[in-house]
N, C-alpha and C positions, 0 to 999 in steps of 0.2 A: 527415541521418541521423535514423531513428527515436527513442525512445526509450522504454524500459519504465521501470513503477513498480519499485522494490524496496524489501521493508520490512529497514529495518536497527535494529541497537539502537543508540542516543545514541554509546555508545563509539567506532564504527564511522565517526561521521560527521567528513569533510573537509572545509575550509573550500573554498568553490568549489563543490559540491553545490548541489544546486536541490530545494525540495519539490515532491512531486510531486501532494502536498492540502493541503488547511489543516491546519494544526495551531491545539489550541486547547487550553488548560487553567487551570483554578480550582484557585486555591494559595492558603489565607491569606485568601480570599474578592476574591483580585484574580485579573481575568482576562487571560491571557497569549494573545494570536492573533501568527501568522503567518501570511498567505497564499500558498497555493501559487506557486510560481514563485519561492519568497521565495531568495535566494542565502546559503547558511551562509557566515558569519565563526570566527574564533575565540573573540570573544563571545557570538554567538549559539549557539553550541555549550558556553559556559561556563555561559550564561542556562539552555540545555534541563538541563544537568546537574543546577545549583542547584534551579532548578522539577521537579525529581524524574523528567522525560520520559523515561522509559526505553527509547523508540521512536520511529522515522518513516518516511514513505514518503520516499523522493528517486526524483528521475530518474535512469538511467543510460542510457547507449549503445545501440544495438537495431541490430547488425549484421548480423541476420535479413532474408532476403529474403521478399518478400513472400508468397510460398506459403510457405515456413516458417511464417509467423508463422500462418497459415491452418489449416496441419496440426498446429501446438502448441494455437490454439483449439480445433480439433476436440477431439482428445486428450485434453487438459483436460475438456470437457465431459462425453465419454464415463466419465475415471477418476469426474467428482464423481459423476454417473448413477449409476453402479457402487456408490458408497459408502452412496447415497439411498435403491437400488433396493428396499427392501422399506417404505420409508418412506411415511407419505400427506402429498404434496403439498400437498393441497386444506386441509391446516391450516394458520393461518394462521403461527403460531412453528416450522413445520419448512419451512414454505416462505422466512421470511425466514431460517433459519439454513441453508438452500439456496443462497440467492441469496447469503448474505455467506461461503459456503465457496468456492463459483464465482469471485466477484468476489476472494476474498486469492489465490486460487491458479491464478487467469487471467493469464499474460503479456500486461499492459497495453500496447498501442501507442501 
């Protein structure tokens, strides 16, 4: 079975979850990584708390069939279009706040 990215807030997360990016954060000037794929525990969900992480991507289940998942792309692309569409692309800070609305609000396969 597939899987999507979901962002959830820290509270949210279950031991058994899997990241679904890096995570990474500077606290105190020590740096905290996890790499994707990493499997959450009960401490590593105690760690994100302590280190302030108020968020993350996990994986979850994608029992979407594959033209689904096609038709939700499309869709997707057309609502961000829509939101952009008086906007100039051709800059370079509306093009990358284009491409990272797309990418948070694209069901990940």
């Amino acid at each position: 079975m597939s899987t999507l990215h979901a962002y959830i807030a820290t509270f949210e997360a279950v031991p058994g979850m899997r990241l679904a990016r890096d995570l990474n954060k500077v606290s105190n000037h020590q740096l905290f990584l996890l790499p994707a794929g990493t499997e959450l525990t009960e401490v590593l969900i105690r760690q994100l708390v302590v280190r302030d992480i108020h968020s993350l991507v996990v994986e979850v289940p994608d029992a979407r069939s594959g033209e689904q998942r096609e038709q939700d792309r499309v869709r997707v692309e057309a609502e961000v279009r829509h939101c952009f569409r008086g906007a100039d692309l051709t800059r370079p800070a509306v093009a990358c706040l284009y491409a990272s609305v797309l990418e948070y609000r694209m069901p990940h396969a």
